[in-house]
N, C-alpha and C positions, 0 to 999 in steps of 0.2 A: 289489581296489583301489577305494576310495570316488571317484566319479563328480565331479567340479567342480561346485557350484552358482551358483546366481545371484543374487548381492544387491541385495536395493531397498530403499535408504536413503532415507525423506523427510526434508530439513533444513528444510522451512519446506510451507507448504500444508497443512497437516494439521492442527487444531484453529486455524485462523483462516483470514480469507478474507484472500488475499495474502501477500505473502514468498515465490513458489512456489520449488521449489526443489528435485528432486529426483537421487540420486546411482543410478545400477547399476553394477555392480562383478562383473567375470569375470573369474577368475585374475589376472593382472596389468595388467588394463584396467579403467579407471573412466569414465564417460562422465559430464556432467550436463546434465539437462534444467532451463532456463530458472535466475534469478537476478532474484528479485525483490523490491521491498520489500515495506513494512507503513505505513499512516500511525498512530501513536502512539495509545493508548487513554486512555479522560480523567487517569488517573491516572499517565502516565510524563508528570510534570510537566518541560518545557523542553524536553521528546527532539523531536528535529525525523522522525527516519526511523526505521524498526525495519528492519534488514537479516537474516537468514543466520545461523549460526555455522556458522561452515565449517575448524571448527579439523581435522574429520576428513579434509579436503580437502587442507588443508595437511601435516597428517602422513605424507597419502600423495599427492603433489605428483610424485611421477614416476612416476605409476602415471595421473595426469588425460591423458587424449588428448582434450579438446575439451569447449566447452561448446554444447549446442544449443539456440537458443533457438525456441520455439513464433509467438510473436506480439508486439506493440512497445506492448503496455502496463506503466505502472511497476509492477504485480505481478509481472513478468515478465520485465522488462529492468530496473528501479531500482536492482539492485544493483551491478552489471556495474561503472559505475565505482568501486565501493569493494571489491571483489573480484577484479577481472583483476588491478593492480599485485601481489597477495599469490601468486595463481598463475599468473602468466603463458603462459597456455594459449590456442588459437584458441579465435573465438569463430562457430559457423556458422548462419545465418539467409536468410530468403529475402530479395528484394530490397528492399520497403519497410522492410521491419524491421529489416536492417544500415543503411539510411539514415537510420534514426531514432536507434537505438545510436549508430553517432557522434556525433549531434547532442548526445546526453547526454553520451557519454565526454570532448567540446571543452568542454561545460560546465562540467564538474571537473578540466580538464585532464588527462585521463587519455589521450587516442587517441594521443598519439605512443607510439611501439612494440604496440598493439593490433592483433592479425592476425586480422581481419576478414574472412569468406568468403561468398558469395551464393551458397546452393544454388536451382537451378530447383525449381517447383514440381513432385513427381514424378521431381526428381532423388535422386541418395542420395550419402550420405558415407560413408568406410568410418574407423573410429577402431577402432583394434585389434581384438580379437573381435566390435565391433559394427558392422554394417553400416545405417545408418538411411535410411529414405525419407520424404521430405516427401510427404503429400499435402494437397489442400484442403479445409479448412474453414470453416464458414460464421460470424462474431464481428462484433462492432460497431468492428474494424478491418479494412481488405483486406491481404488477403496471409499472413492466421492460417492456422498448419498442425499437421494434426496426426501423429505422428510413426508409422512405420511398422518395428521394432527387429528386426532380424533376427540371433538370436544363436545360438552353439552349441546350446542345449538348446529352442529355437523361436522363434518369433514373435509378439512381443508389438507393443499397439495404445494408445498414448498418446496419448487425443483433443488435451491443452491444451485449452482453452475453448473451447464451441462451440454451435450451436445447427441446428436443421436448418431452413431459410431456404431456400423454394422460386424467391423472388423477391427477391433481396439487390438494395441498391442498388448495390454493386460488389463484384468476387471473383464466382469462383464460389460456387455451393452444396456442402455437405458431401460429398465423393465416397463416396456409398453404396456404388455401384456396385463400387469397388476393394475396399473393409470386406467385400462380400460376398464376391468372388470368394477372396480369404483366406479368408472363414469357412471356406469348401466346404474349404479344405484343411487348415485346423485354426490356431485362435489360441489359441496356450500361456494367454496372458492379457491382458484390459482393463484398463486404466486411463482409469477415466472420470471425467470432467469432476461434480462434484456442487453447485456452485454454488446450484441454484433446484431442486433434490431434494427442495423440499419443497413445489414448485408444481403443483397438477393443471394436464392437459390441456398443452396447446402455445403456445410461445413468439410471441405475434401478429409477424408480418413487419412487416423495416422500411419497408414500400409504405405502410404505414397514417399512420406517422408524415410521409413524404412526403407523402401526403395534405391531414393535418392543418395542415403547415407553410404546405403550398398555398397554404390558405383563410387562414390569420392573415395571411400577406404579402400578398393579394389584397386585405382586406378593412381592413385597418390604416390609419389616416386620416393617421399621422406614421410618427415611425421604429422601425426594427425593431429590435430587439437579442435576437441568442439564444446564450444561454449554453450552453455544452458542452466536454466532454473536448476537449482537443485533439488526441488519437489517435482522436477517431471522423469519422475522416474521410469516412467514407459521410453522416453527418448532416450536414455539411459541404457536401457534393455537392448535397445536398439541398436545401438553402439558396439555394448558389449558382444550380442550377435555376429553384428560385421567383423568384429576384432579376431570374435573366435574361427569364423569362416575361414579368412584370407590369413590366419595366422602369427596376429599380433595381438602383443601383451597390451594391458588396460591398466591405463594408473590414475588414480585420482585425486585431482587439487583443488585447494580452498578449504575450510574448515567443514562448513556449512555440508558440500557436496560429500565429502569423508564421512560426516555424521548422519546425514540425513541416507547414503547410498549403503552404511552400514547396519542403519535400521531396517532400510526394505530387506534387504538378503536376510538379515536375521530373521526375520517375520515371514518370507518366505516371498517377499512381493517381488524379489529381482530372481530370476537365475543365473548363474554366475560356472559356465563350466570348469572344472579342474586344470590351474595352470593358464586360466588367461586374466585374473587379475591380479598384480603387481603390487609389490611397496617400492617408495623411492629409489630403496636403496640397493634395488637388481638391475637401477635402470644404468650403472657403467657398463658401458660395451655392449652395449644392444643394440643392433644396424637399424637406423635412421630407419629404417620401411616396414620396421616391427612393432611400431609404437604406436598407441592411440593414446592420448591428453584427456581426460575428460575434466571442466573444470567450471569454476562460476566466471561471471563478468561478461554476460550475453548484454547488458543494461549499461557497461560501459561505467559501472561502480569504480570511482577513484582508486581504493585500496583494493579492488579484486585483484585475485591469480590473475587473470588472462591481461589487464590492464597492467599491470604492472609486468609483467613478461612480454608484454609490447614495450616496453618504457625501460625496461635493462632494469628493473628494480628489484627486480620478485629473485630470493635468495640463491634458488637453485635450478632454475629455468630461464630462458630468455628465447625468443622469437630468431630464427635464423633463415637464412635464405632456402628456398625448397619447402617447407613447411606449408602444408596444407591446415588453413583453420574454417572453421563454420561455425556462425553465430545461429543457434538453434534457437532461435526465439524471435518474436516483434519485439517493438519498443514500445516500455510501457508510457504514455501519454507524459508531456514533459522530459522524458530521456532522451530524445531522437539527437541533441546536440552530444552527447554525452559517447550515444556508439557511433557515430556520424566521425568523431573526432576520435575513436578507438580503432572504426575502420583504415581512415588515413595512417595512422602509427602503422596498422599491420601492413598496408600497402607498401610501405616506407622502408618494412625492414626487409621487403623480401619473399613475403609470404602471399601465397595464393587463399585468396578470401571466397568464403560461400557466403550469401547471406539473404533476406526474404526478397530481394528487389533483383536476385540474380539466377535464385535456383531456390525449388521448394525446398529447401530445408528446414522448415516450421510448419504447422497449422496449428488454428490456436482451440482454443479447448471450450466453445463457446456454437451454441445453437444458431445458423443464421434464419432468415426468413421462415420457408419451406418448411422447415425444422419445426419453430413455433410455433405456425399455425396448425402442423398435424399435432402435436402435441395437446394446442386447445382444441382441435375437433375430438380426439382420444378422451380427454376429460370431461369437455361439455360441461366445464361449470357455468354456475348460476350467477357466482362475482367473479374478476379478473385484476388485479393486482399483478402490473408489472414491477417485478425489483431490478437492484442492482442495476448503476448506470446512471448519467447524467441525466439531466430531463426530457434532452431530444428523443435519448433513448427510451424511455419511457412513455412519452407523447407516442410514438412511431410502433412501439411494441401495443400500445390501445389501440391505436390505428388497425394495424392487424387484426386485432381482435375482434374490431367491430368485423370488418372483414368477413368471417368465419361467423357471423352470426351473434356476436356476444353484443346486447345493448348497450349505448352508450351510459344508459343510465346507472348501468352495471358495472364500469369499469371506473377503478382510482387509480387515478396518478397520484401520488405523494411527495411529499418531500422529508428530508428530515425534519423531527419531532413533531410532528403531522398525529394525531391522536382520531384513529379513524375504529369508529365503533357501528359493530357488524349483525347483524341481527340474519334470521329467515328471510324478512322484509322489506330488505335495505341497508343502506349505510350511509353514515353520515361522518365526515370530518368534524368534531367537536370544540378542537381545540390545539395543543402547542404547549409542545416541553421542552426546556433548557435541551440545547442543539449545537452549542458552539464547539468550535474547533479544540481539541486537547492538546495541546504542542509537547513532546519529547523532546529535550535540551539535554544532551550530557545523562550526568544523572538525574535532572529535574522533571518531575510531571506536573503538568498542570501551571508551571511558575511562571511562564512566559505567554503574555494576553498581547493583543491588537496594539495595546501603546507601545510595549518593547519592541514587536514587529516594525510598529511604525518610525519609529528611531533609527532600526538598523537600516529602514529605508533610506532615511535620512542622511546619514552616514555613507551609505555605499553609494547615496549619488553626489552629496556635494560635501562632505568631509566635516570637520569639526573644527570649533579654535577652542582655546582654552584662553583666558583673558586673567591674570594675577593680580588683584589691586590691593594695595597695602593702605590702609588708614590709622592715622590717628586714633587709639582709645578714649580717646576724652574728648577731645574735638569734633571727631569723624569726617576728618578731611583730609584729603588725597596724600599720599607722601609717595613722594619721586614720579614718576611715568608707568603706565602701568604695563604690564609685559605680558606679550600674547606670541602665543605657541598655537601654530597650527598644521594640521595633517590632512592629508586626501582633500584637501582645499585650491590651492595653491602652490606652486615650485616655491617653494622660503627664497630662495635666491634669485628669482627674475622676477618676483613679486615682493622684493623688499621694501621698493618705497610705498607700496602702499598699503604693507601690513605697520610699517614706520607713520604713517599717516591715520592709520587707524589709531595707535596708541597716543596721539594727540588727541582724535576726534573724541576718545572717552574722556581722555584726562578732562577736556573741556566741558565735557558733560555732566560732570563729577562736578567738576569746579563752578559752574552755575550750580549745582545744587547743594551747596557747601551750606548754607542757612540750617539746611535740614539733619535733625542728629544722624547716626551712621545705622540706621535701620539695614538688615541685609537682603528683606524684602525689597526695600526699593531700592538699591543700588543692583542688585539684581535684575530690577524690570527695567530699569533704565539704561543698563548696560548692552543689554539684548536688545533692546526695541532701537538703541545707537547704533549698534553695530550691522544686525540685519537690515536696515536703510543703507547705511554707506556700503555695505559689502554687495547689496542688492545694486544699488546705482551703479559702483564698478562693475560688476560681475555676471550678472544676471542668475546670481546662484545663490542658495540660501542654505550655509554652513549652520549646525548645529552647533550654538553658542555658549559656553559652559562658563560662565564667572565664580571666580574664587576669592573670598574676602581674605585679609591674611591683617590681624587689627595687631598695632604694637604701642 
């Protein structure tokens, strides 16, 4: 009798940073770790989010016992509200990070009916065949864990994001200590974190950034403003410290930051001395050298505080000469024009800029090299699964591995929907499940595929026409010139004669084909296939062509 395997499905994480998202699967139990998004690549023109396909999820929807999540960043958590209503399944996380999930799920109006569960750090959940344990790890959120999966066929080690942080400014440090005492008895397999797989040496501690903050709030002749994630609540802490040191008040803008920086203190994750944090409205008359800004728009987000208080937009702030600001973050992949062009604005108005290319005011929350490898010598598993991260990252995080001794025959790279079933023995990729991209539009999920994509491509490069042809009902032959409107095409006015020229070139086309009744299929293809020729011969561009019948 063939022995039951173990399947590890990744729906997201695997050839991109973010969306993470991954399924395991024992006889009739499916567990999933974390649900998170993607922010959009330059070319899914209008898509606000990229989530998940989790159509595998839904097909086996009574087989989900719970989703678990790692840590309360939107790679991680962003999907949660547009995936719990489809499966309505628990959702189990340690204490900040169900206080942050709600805040998102109230967002979308999703938390009524969401059954939300707080596991202690070092507690464990038991979800049908799988038994999990939280333990801590060290991230540029507190309260990141990483998962400890105890199943019928062994014991597997899912970091989630992590870094090894001997001196974090809250949470503990990575629990080596428990990762060993496993190794010694044997870990089926890792799944590790590959984020910064391709960084030598070691991830510098967030003390250094504390540091640095020190000295800019110490030495700042006006106001302070520092931009950052609003789930990095430790750089936050950090702030708040200097503020209270050196004796300035702390105010906090953007929705996001308010919500998410009055969760931590509630919960107990921030300290917050008596008298140094602020509401808006103490800030008349406060001498310019008493202020620290804390606020979003490290990413250079159109609508953020800090973008918009560069830009003279933002209601009751704006950027003025003297003002010290520092972007507390990198850029996440695809932003760099975004704060590139938020940096110049602050340059512009006056303001003295900190930012990763100038002064450490960052480290990012991510294990590099050095890091990894002691990690897989700690664990000594038997299989090696690198996550999270493009494929270099991946290839290069095995690479390591072999390294350190782990067989090649032992380690999988994956991709999404990759269906890799895991035995004592070995593992084998099997197979491939629906994988595609989930686009968020507005309010729409899921509406918008590869052909809308490919339209708007269409559009933002060579513009549209619209074409008005009138026919005869009875006849089906042309009446009058037909009239064409177009946009992001052409100037209408230094391109008149040959948009004039074009509405002969149909007419004439129409009129050879006048034998034919007025089918709207082919006046339609004949319309299109006339005009992309002649507009192609002028132009060397190929406008999106829209025919309109209009029969009288």
């Amino acid at each position: 009798m063939l022995k039951p395997k173990l399947k590890i499905i990744p729906l997201g994480g695997f050839n991109e940073i973010g969306k993470n998202m991954m399924v395991m699967e024992f006889e009739n139990d499916i567990i999933v770790i974390d649900a998170g998004l993607m922010f959009p690549e330059e070319e899914m023109l209008g898509v606000d989010l990229v989530i998940p396909d989790i159509s595998y999820l839904v097909e086996h929807k009574d087989k989900v016992r719970g989703i678990v999540i790692t840590h309360a960043h939107e790679d991680h958590i962003g999907a949660l509200p547009y995936v719990l209503p489809r499966l309505n399944v628990p959702v189990y996380a340690t204490k900040l990070t169900r206080g942050i999930i709600s805040i998102k799920l109230k967002e979308r109006k999703t938390l009524a009916g969401a059954s939300l569960h707080t596991v202690p750090m070092g507690g464990t959940v038991t979800l049908g065949k799988f038994r999990v344990e939280f333990f801590p790890v060290c991230h540029s959120v507190p309260d990141a864990a990483g998962l400890i999966i105890h199943t019928p066929i062994g014991v597997l080690v899912h970091t989630g994001d992590f870094k090894l942080d001997h001196t974090p400014v809250s949470g503990k440090p990575t629990d080596l200590a428990r990762l060993a005492q496993l190794g010694t008895r044997g870990i089926l397999a890792l799944l590790s974190d590959s984020t910064y797989a391709e960084l030598p040496g070691y991830t510098p501690s967030e003390k250094v950034v504390g540091d640095v903050l020190d000295r800019v709030v110490a030495e700042a002749p006006g106001r302070v403003i520092v931009a950052t994630f609003s789930s990095l609540v430790s750089r936050v802490q950090q702030v708040i410290d200097a503020a209270a040191k050196y004796g300035r008040r702390v105010f906090l803008v953007g929705r996001s930051m308010i919500d998410t920086v009055g969760v931590a203190a509630e919960l107990g994750y921030l300290r917050t001395p008596d008298g140094v944090m602020a509401r808006m409205d103490e800030l008349r008359g406060l001498p310019a050298n008493k202020i620290v800004f804390v606020t979003t728009g490290s990413q250079g987000e159109p609508t953020s505080a800090l973008v918009r208080m560069a830009n003279k937009d933002h209601p009751q702030l704006h950027i003025i000469e003297g003002d010290t600001v520092v972007l507390s973050a990198t850029p996440v992949p695809g932003n760099e024009a975004l704060v590139n062009r938020t940096l110049d604005t602050l340059f512009k108005q006056g303001a003295r800029v900190f930012y990763d290319k100038v002064a450490q005011v960052h480290v990012h929350g991510h294990a590099s090299q050095e890091e990894l490898k002691l990690l897989i010598n700690v664990c000594k598993p038997k299989f090696f699964i690198p996550i999270h991260g493009e494929y270099r990252h991946l290839t290069l995080h095995a690479k390591l591995a072999e390294s350190v001794g782990i067989p090649r025959q032992n380690t999988f790279v994956l991709e999404d929907g990759d269906v890799l079933e895991l035995s004592p023995e070995g593992g084998k990729v099997i197979g491939k499940v629906s994988n595609s991209n989930v686009y968020v539009d507005g309010l729409s999920v899921g509406d918008i595929d590869s052909v809308v994509l490919r339209d708007r491509q269409m559009l933002s490069k060579d513009g549209i026409v619209m074409v008005v042809i009138t026919l005869d009902g009875q006849t089906g032959k042309l009446v009058g010139r037909p009239d064409i409107i177009s946009r992001g095409f052409v100037d209408p006015v230094e391109s008149n004669d040959m948009i004039e020229e074009s509405r002969d070139v149909v007419a004439k086309a129409l009129d050879h084909a006048a034998a034919r009744p007025a089918d709207w299929g082919f006046v339609n293809t004949k319309v299109r296939d006339t005009l992309h020729k002649f507009y192609y011969d002028q132009t060397r561009r190929r406008p999106m062509i829209l025919p309109f019948v209009v029969k009288v």
